[in-house]
C-alpha positions in Angstrom: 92.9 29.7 104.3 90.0 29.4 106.6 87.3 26.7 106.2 85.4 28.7 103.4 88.8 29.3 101.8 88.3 32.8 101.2 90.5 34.7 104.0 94.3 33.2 105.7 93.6 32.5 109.4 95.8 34.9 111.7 98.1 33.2 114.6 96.5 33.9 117.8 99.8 35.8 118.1 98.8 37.9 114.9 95.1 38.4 116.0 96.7 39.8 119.7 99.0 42.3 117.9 96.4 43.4 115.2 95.7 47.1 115.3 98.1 47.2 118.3 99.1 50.5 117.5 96.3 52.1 115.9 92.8 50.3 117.2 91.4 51.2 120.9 88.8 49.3 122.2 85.9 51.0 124.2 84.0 49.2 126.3 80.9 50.4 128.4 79.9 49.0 131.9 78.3 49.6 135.4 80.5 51.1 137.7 80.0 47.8 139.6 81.4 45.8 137.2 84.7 47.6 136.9 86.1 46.4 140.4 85.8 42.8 139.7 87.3 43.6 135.8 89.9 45.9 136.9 91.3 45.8 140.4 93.5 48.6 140.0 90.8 50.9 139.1 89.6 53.8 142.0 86.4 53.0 144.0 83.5 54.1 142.0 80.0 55.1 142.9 77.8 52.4 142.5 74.7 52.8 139.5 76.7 54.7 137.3 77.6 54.1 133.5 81.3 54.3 132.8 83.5 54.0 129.7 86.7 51.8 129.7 89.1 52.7 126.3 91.7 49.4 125.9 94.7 49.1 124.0 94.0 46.7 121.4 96.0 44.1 123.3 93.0 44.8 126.5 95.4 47.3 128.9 93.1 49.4 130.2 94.1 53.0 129.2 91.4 55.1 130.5 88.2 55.3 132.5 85.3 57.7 132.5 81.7 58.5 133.2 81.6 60.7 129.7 81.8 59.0 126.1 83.2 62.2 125.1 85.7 62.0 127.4 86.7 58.6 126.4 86.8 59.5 123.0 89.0 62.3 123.1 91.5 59.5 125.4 91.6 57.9 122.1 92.6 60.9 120.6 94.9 61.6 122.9 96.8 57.9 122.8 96.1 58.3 118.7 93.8 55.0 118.5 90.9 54.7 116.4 88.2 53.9 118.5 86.0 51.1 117.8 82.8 49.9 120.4 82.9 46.5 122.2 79.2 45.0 123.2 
């Protein structure tokens, strides 16, 4: 149990394989950013507002300047696709 005793703490193990399957994690940045992040990624225009989908355990799956686009990569690798701020 954790410290308030309500909820069993996960392994950090447990907590990297939790939703591994199922959850994909989309994250939005500055085309800037993604270079520095991501080094594998394609030059990108600077100013613009892309969207990164992740595999729960943070593989980058997908990049795009559309949300719609990403979110239909989600579909595609059947993840339920949650927002990281």
């Amino acid at each position: 149990m954790n410290r308030a005793g309500r909820y069993p703490m996960m392994s950090p193990m447990a907590f990297a394989a939790y939703g591994a399957n199922a959850v994909g994690y989309v994250r939005q940045l500055r085309s800037e950013e993604v270079s520095s992040l991501y080094p594998q990624a394609p030059q990108l225009i600077p100013g613009v507002t892309v969207f990164v989908l992740h595999a729960a355990d943070g593989t980058p799956l997908n990049i795009t300047e559309s949300f719609a686009e990403i979110m239909r990569a989600a579909e595609v690798h059947a993840l339920e696709p949650v927002s990281v701020h």
